[in-house]
C-alpha positions in Angstrom: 108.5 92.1 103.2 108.9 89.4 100.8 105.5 87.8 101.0 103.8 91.1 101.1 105.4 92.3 97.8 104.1 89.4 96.6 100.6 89.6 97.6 100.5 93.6 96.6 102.0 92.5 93.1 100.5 89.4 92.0 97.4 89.8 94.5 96.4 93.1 94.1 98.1 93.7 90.8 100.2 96.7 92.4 102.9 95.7 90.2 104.9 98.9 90.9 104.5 99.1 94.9 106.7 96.4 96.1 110.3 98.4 95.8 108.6 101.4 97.7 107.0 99.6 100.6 109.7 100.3 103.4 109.3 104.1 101.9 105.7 103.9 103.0 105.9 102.3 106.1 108.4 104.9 107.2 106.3 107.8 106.1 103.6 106.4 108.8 105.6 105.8 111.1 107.3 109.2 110.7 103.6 110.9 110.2 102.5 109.2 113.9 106.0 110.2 115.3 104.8 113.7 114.7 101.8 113.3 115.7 102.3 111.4 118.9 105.7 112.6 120.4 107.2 115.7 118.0 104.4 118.4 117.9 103.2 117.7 121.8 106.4 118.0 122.9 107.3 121.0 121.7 104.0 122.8 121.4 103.3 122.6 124.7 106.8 124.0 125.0 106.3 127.1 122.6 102.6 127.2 123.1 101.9 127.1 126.7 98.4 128.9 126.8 97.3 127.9 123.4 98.4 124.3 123.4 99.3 123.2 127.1 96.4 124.2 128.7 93.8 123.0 126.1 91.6 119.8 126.7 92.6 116.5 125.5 90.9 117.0 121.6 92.1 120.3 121.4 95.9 119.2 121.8 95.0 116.5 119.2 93.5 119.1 116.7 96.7 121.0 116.9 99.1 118.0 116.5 96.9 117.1 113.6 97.4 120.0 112.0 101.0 120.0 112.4 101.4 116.5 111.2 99.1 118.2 108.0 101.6 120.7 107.6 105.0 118.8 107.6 102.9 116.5 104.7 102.4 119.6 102.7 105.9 121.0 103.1 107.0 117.7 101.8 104.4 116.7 99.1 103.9 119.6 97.1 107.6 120.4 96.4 108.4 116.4 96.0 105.7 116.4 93.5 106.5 119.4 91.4 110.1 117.5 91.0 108.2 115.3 89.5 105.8 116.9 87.0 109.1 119.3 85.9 111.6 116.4 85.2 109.1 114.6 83.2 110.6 113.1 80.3 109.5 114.4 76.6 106.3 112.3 75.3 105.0 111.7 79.4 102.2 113.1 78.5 101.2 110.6 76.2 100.8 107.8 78.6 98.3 109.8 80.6 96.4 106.5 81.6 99.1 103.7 82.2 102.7 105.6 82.2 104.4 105.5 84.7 107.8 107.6 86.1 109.9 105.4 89.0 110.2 109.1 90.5 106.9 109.0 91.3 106.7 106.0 93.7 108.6 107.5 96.2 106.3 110.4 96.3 102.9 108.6 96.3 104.5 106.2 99.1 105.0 109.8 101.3 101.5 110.3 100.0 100.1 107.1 100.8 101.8 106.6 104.5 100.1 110.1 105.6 96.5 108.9 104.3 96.9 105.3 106.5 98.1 107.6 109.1 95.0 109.9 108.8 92.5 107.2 108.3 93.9 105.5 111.1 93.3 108.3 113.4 90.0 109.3 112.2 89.2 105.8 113.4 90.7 106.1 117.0 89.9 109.4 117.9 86.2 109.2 115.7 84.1 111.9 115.2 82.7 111.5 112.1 82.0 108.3 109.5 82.9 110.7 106.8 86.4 111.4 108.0 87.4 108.2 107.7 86.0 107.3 104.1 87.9 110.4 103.2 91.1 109.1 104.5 90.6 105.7 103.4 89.2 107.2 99.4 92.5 109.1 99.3 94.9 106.6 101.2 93.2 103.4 98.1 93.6 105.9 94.9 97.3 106.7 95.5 97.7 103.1 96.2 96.2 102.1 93.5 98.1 104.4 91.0 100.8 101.6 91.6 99.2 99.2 89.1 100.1 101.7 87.5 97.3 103.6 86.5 97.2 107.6 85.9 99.8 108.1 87.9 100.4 111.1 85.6 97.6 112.5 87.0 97.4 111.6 90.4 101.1 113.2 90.6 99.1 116.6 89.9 96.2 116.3 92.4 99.0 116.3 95.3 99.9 120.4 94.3 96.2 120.6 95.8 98.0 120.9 98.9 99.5 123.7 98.5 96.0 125.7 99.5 96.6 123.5 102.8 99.4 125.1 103.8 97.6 128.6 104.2 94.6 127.2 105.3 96.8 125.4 108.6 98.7 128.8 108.9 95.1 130.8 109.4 94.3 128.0 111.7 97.1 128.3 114.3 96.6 132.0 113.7 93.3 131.7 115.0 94.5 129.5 117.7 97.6 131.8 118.9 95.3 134.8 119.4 96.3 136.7 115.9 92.5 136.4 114.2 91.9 139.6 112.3 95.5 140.4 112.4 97.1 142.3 108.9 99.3 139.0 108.6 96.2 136.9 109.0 94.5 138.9 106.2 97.7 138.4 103.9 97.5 134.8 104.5 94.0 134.8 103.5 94.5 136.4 100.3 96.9 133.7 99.7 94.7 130.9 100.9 92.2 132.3 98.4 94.8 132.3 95.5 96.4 128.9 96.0 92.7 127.6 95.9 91.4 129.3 93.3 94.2 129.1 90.9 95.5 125.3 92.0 92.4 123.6 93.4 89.9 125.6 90.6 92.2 126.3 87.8 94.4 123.7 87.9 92.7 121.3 89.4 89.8 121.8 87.2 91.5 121.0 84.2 93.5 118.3 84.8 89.9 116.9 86.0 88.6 117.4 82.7 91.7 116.4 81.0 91.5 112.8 82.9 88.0 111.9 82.2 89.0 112.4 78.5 91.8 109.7 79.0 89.3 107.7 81.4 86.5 107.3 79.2 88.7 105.2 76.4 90.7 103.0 78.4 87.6 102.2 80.8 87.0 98.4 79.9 91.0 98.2 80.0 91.1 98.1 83.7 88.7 96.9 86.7 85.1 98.2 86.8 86.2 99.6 90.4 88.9 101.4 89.1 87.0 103.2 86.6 84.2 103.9 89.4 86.7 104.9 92.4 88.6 107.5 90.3 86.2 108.8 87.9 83.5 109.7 91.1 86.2 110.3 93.5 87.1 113.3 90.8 84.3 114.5 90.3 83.0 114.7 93.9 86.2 116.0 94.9 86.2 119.0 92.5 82.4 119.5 93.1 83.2 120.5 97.0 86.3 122.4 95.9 83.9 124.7 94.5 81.4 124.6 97.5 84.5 125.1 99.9 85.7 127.8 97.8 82.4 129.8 98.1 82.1 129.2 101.9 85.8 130.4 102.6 85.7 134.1 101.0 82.2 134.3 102.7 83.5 133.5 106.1 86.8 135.9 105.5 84.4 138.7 104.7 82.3 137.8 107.7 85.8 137.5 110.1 87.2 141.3 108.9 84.2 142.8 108.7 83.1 141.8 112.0 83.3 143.8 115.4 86.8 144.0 116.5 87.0 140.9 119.0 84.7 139.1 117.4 85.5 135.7 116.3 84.4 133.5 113.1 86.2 130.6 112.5 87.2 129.5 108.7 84.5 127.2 107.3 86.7 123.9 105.7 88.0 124.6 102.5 90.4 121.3 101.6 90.4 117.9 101.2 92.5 116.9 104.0 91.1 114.7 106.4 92.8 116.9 109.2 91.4 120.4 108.3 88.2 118.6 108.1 88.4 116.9 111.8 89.8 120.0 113.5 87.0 122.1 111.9 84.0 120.3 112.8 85.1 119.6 116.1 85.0 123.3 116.7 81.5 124.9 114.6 79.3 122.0 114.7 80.1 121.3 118.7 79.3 117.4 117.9 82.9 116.6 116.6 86.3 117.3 117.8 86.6 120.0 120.5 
């Protein structure tokens, strides 16, 4: 990779990408291996009638949202290793720090987004799938300049709200909707997005436009742009999502027993997205 380090780093000015390239290339490859040949192979083996017999886009929908899952199981702990073995004073290099135990992290990060972005572009549905991929997939790449990489480190725990929400989903799918274990999950889908998407999330939003705002003529004009709208967009829908998702649980167990509502999309993962459109708005995945 010798004269792609050198275009990343001297090119691209990713001056702190180069020693985690192989780490990123292997997390996409592993991310398609799941995709591709892990979850179909043995979903169709433990799920016969809700994964073997389903059309074409509905087996991708459910590897997609396995592939989701093994990044969250990965991500959020990885990146809470991070944020607690911070060294004393990290937090006063919010905007061009940077911790080495990071990279291997936002290369994880990184491979899952090309991964997603990649199939949002084979298996299309939607333009706005794949901008989401590819927004997510170019700020954790660019956090290798470095460049708030103290805060980008702390929008990965957003994924823990994932987690849930793929758990309700397969719950859905596996005939358990309504179910006292589905409820429980939903209580804590609601929590982990309230507290670490709202919460959390909100402050460490406020907290980095107070770092941006200083340093913005220190760094490119589309690095001040990219992050400071991808932020505030991002926390904007958290909000809207939030709202949507305890209306739709209220609707699903205080519905008719038998009746079936599916969870309107509450997280910024391309894959929940995908899977979710292709089954309320019928012009998507199916």
């Amino acid at each position: 990779m010798g004269f792609l380090a050198r275009f990343v780093s001297d090119v691209l000015g990713l001056t702190k990408l180069p020693p985690h390239l192989p780490t990123l290339a292997y997390a996409f490859l592993g991310f398609l291996a799941v995709h591709q040949l892990i979850a179909p192979y043995f979903s169709a083996r433990w799920f016969p009638d809700a994964y073997a017999s389903k059309s074409r886009r509905s087996r991708n929908n459910w590897s997609i949202h396995v592939v989701s899952q093994v990044h969250t199981v990965i991500i959020v702990p990885l990146s809470l290793w991070v944020i607690l073995k911070e060294e004393p004073g990290r937090d006063q290099e919010r905007a061009f720090g940077w911790d080495d135990r990071a990279g291997p992290v936002f290369a994880i990060a990184s491979g899952y987004f090309l991964w997603d972005t990649l199939d949002a572009i084979i298996n299309f549905t939607d333009l706005g799938f794949v901008i989401h991929g590819a927004a997510c997939f170019t700020i954790y790449i660019m956090s290798y300049r470095p460049f708030v990489q103290y805060y980008a480190i702390r929008c990965l725990l957003w994924e823990a709200s994932t987690f849930f929400l793929n758990i309700h989903w397969f719950l859905d799918k596996t005939n358990r909707t309504g179910t006292t274990f589905q409820f429980a999950n939903g209580i804590m889908l609601l929590l982990t997005f309230f507290g670490v998407r709202l919460l959390y999330g909100g402050s460490v939003c406020l907290q980095f436009f107070f770092t941006l705002f200083p340093v913005r003529t220190q760094v490119p004009l589309f690095y001040t742009v990219t992050y400071g709208a991808s932020n505030f967009i991002l926390q904007g829908l958290n909000w809207v999502w939030f709202t949507k998702m305890i209306a739709a649980l209220r609707k699903r167990f205080e519905s008719p027993a038998g009746e079936t509502t599916k969870l309107v999309n509450g997280t910024s993962s391309n894959a929940d997205q995908r899977s979710q459109a292709a089954e309320e708005g019928g012009i998507h995945r199916a």
